[in-house]
N, C-alpha and C positions, 0 to 999 in steps of 0.2 A: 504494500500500500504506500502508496506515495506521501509523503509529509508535508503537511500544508506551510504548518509553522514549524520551519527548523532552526533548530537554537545549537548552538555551537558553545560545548562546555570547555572554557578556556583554562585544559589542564599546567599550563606552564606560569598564569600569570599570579597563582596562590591568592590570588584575593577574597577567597575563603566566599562567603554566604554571599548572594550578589538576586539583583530581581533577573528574573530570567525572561520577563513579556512584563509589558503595560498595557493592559484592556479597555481602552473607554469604550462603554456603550452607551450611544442614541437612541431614545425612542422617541417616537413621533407622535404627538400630543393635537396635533394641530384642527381644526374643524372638523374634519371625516373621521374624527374618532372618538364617539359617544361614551357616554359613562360606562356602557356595560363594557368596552372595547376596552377603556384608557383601564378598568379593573382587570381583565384578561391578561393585559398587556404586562402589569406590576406583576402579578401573581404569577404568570405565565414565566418571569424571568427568576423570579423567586427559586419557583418549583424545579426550571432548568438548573439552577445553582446547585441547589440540592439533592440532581438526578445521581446516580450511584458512579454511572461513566465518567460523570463531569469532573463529582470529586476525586475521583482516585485518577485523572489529569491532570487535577492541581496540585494532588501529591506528589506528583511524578518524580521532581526534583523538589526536595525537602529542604536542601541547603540555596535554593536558587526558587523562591515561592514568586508567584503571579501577583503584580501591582493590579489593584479593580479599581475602575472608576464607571457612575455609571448618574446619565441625567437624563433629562427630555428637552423636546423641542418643539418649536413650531414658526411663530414670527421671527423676521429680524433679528429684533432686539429679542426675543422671548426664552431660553435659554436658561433650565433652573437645575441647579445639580442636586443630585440626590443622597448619592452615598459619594464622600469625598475618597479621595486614594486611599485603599485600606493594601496591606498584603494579604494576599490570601495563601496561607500555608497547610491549614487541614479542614474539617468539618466545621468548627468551630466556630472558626470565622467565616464561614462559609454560612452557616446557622444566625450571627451577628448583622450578616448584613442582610439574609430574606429576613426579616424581623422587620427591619427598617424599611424596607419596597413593599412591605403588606401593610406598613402604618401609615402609607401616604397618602395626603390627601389633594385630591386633584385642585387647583387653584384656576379663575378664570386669568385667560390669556390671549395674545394676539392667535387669531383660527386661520391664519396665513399659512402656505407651507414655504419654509424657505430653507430648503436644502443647503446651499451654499454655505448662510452660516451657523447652520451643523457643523459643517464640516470644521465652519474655520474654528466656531467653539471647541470642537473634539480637539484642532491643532491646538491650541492654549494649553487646551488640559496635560496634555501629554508632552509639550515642550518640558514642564519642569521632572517630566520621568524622562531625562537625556543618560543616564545611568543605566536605565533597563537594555537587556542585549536588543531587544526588540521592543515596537512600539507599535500597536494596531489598534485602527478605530474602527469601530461596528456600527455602524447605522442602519437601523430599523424606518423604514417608511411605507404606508399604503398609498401612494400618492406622487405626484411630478413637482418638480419648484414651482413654485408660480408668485413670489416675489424675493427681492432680497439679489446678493449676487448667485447668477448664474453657476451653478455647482459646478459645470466646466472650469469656471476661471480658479475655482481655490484647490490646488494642487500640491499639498502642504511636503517638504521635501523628506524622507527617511521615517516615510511612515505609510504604514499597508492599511489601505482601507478598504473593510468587507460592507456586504449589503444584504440584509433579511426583507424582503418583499414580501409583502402581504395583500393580496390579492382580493378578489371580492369571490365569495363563494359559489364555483358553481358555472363562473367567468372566466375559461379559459383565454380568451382577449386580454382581458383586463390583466394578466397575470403576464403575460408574452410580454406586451408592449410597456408594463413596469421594467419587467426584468433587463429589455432592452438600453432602457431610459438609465436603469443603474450600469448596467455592463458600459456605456458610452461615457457618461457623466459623471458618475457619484465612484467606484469602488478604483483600485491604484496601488501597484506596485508588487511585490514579487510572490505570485502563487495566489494573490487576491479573487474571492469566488462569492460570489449572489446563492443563499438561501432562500429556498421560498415555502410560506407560511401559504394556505388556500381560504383562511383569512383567517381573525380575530381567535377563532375557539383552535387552532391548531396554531396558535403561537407558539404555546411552550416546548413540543415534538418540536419547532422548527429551530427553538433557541437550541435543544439540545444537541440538535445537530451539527450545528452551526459551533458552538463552543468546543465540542470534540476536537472539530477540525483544528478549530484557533489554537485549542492547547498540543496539541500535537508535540512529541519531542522525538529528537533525534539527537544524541546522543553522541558526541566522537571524542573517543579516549584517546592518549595518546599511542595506544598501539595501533 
C-alpha cells in the first residue's frame, strides 16, 4: 500500500521526541449547513478521532506524537478555532479533545462560502508548527467559493493540502463536479487526495478514512 503521509524518522540527528505531522482541520460552517449538519459534522469528527484505526495511527510513533488543530469556516473574515494545537500522543488526548467538539456551540456567522480564506486561515495556523516534519491542512467543504479570494490564488508554500467533499445525497452530479472544483483549486502538494462524504450522515466513515490516510507512517531506519 502506498503511503500517503510519509515521515522520514531522522535516525542521525538524536533530537530525541520531535512532532512528526501538524493536522489543521477545516470544516465548513457556512449557509448550506443547517443545524442538524453543523451537529453531524462536530460529532462526526469527534467519533472519527476516536475510531480504533485512527488511534492506534496516532500511536504509531510515541516518541514523534501528531500536532491537532482543528476550526470552522465560512465568511471572509469568519474563521473560529476550536480546539487550539494540542499533541496528540494516545487515547487520552484523543478523548480530551472529542469532549471539547461535542461541547460546541454553533455561533451565528457570515453564510458566505469563502474557500480561499480557509485556506489562508489553515496557513497561519500551521506557520507556527514550522518544527513538525510535516505540515497538512484538511479542509472539509459541501460547496464552491463564492466570495473572499479565489482559492486558486492562496497557495501556501511547504504544506499539503487534502479535501473531504460532501456531496448532497443521492446526487451523483453534485458530488463529481465538487470533487473537481477541489482537485483544480482547493487540495496541493505531494501525495494530496479528495475524500468524499455522500453527505452530512456519512461524514464520520469519511473522516475516518481520510485521517488513516493522513496518518500514515513510513518509517526509514538507518539500515
Amino acid at each position: 500500500m502506498r503511503a500517503l503521509a510519509v515521515l522520514l524518522m531522522l535516525w542521525a540527528s538524536g533530537a530525541g521526541a520531535a512532532c512528526r505531522q501538524a493536522l489543521a482541520l477545516g470544516l465548513d460552517v457556512s449557509g448550506s449547513v443547517d443545524a442538524v449538519e453543523y451537529r453531524l459534522q462536530l460529532n462526526g469528527l469527534a467519533g472519527a478521532l476516536e475510531d480504533p484505526g485512527v488511534l492506534a495511527a496516532f500511536a504509531a510513533l510515541p516518541d514523534a506524537p501528531v500536532a491537532l488543530a482543528v476550526y470552522e469556516w465560512s465568511g471572509p473574515q469568519a474563521q473560529r478555532l476550536l480546539v487550539d494545537w494540542v499533541m496528540i500522543s494516545d487515547a487520552a488526548d484523543v478523548a480530551a479533545v472529542a469532549v471539547q467538539l461535542r461541547r460546541v456551540e454553533r455561533l451565528e456567522s457570515d453564510p458566505s462560502t469563502a474557500l480561499g480564506a480557509a485556506k489562508r486561515f489553515g496557513e497561519g495556523l500551521l506557520a507556527s508548527q514550522a518544527g513538525c516534519w510535516r505540515r497538512v491542512l484538511d479542509i472539509s467543504g459541501d460547496g464552491q467559493s463564492n466570495t473572499g479570494p479565489h482559492p486558486r490564488t492562496v497557495r501556501p508554500d511547504g504544506i499539503v493540502i487534502n479535501g473531504l467533499v460532501i456531496g448532497a445525497e443521492g446526487d451523483a452530479g453534485v458530488m463529481g463536479s465538487l470533487w473537481s472544483y477541489y482537485k483544480a483549486y482547493v487540495v496541493q502538494g505531494p501525495e494530496a487526495f479528495i475524500e468524499t462524504a455522500g453527505g452530512f450522515a456519512d461524514f464520520q466513515e469519511a473522516m475516518v478514512r481520510k485521517l488513516k490516510k493522513e496518518l500514515q507512517v513510513l518509517v526509514v531506519s538507518e539500515r
